[in-house]
Rosetta silent file (secondary structure, phi, psi, omega in degrees, C-alpha in Angstrom):
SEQUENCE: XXXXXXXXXXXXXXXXXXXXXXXXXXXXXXXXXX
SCORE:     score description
SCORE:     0.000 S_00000001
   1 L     0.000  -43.554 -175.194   35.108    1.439    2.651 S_00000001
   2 H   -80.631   -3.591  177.585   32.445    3.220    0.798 S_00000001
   3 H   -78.708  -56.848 -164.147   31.943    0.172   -1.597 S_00000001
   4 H   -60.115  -40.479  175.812   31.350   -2.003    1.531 S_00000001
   5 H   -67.581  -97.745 -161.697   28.947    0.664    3.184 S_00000001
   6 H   -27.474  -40.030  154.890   27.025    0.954    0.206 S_00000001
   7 H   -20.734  -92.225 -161.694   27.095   -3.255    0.087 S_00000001
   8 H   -55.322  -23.814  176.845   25.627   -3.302    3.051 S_00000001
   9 H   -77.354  -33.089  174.072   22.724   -0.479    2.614 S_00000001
  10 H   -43.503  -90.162   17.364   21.968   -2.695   -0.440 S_00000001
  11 H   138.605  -66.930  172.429   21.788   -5.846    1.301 S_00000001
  12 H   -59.080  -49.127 -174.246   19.178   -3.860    4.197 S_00000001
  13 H   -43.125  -33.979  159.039   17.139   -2.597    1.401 S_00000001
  14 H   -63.161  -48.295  178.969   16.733   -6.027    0.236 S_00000001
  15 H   -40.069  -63.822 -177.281   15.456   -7.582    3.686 S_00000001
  16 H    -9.479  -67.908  170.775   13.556   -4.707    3.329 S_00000001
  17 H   -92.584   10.136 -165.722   11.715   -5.091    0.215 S_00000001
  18 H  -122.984  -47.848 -171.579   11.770   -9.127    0.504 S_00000001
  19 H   -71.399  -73.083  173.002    9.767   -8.434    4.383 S_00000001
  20 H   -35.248  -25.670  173.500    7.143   -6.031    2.500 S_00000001
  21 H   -63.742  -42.307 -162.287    7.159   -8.325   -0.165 S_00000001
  22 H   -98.073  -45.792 -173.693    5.819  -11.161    2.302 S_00000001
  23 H   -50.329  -32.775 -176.323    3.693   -8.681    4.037 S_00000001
  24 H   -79.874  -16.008  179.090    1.902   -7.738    0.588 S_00000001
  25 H   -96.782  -26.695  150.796    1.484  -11.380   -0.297 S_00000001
  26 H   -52.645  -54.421  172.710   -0.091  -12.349    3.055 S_00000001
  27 H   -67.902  -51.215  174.173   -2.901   -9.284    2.328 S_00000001
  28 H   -35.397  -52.574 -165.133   -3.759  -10.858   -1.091 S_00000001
  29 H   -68.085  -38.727  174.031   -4.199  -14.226    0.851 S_00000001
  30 H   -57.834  -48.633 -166.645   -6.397  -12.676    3.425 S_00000001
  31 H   -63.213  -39.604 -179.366   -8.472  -10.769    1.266 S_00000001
  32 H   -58.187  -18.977  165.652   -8.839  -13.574   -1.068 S_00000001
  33 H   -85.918  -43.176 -157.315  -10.345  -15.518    1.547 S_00000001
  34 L   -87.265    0.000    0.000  -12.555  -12.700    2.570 S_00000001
C-alpha cells in the first residue's frame, strides 16, 4: 500500500513539474518576443 501511495505522489509531482515546466517555457517565449 505504501509503495502504491508513494507511486502515486510521484506520478502528481510529475504533472506537477511537467505543468510548471510548460508555464516557464511559455514566459521565455513571451519575453523573447517582448
Amino acid at each position: 500500500m505504501a509503495q502504491v501511495a508513494s507511486g502515486k505522489e510521484v506520478l502528481e509531482q510529475a504533472k506537477t513539474l511537467l505543468v510548471n515546466a510548460r508555464t516557464i517555457e511559455e514566459l521565455k517565449q513571451a519575453q523573447a518576443v517582448v
